[in-house]
C-alpha positions in Angstrom: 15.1 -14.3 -1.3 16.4 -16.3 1.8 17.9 -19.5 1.3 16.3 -22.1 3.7 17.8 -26.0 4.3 17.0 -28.3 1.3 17.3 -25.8 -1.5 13.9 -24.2 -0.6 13.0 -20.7 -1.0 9.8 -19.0 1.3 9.3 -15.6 -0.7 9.6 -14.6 -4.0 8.1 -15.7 -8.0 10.7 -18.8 -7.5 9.0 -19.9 -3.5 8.8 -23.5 -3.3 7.5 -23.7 0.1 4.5 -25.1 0.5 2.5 -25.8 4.3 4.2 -29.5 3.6 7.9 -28.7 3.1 7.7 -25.7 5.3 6.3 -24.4 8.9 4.0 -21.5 8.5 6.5 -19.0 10.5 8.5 -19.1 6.9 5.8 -17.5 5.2 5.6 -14.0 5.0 2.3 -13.7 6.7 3.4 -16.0 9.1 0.2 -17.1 9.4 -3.1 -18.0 7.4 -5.7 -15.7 6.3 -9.2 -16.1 8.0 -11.4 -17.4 4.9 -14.6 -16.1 7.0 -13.3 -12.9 7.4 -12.3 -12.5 3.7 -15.7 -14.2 2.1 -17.9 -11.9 4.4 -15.5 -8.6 3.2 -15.7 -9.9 -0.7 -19.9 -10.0 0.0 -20.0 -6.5 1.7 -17.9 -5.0 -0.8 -19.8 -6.4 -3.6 -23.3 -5.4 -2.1 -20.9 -1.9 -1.9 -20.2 -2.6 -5.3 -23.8 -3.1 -6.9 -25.2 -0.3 -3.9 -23.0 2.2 -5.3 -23.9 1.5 -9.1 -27.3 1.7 -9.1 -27.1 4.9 -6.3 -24.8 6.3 -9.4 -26.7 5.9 -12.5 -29.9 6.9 -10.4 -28.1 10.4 -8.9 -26.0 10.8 -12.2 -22.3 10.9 -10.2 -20.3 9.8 -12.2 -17.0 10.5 -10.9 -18.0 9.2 -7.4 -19.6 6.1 -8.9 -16.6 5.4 -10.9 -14.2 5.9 -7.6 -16.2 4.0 -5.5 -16.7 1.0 -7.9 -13.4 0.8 -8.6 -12.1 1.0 -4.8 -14.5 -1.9 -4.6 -13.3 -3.8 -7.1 -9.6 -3.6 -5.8 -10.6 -4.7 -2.4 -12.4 -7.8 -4.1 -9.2 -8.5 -5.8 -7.4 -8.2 -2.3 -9.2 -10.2 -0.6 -9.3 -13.1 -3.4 -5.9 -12.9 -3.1 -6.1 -13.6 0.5 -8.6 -16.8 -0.5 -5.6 -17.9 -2.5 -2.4 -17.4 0.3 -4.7 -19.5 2.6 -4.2 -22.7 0.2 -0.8 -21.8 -0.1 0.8 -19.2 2.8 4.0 -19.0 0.2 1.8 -18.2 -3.1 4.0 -14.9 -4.3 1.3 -14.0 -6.6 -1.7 -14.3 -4.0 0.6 -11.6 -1.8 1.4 -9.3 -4.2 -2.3 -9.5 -5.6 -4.0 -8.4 -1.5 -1.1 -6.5 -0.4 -1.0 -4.1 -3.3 -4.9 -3.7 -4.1 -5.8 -3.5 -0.7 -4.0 -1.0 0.0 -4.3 1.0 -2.8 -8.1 0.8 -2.7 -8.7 3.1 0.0 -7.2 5.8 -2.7 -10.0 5.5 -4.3 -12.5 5.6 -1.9 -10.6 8.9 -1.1 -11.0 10.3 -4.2 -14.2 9.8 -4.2 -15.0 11.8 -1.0 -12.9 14.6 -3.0 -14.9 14.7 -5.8 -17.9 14.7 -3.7 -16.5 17.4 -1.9 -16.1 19.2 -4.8 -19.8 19.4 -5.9 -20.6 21.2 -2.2 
């Protein structure tokens, strides 16, 4: 946690930074999220999302349809979280919600290839 003038604190489940008490460089981002860029990548995943379930009850893949869906519904999560640091660049729990499911998503969407593979 780094100690700033004023008794305020940037990073951490104790930040009280906000944009007005703080310049965005504090953050950890150091800038704000594109809410464009994460409203058109929540729609394509959950077209992904809805593609992918009907594809898997129609084909009977289970184990793919269950990776993909749930890579999908970790890179929803990630980028709500990004939604949410916009508001608020020093929101801990808007960081720790996109940095850790968007990058664990792309497991899943990994394992899912596997499994596919595995049917070949």
């Amino acid at each position: 946690m780094s100690r700033l003038p004023d008794g305020l604190i940037a990073f951490g489940p104790n930040a009280n930074c906000t944009l007005e008490l703080c310049p965005i460089e504090w953050s950890i981002l150091q800038y704000r999220p594109s809410v464009p860029a994460s409203a058109i990548f929540i729609s394509l995943f959950a077209i992904a999302l809805v593609g992918h379930a009907i594809q898997g009850i129609r084909s009977r893949t289970w184990g793919f349809m269950g990776s993909m869906i749930s890579g999908c519904i970790l890179e929803i999560v990630g980028y709500i979280g990004r939604l949410l640091i916009y508001d608020n660049p020093f929101n801990f729990e808007g960081f720790l919600m996109q940095i850790v499911c968007i990058t664990v998503a792309p497991v899943f969407f990994s394992a899912a290839i596997y499994v596919l593979l595995s049917q070949t």
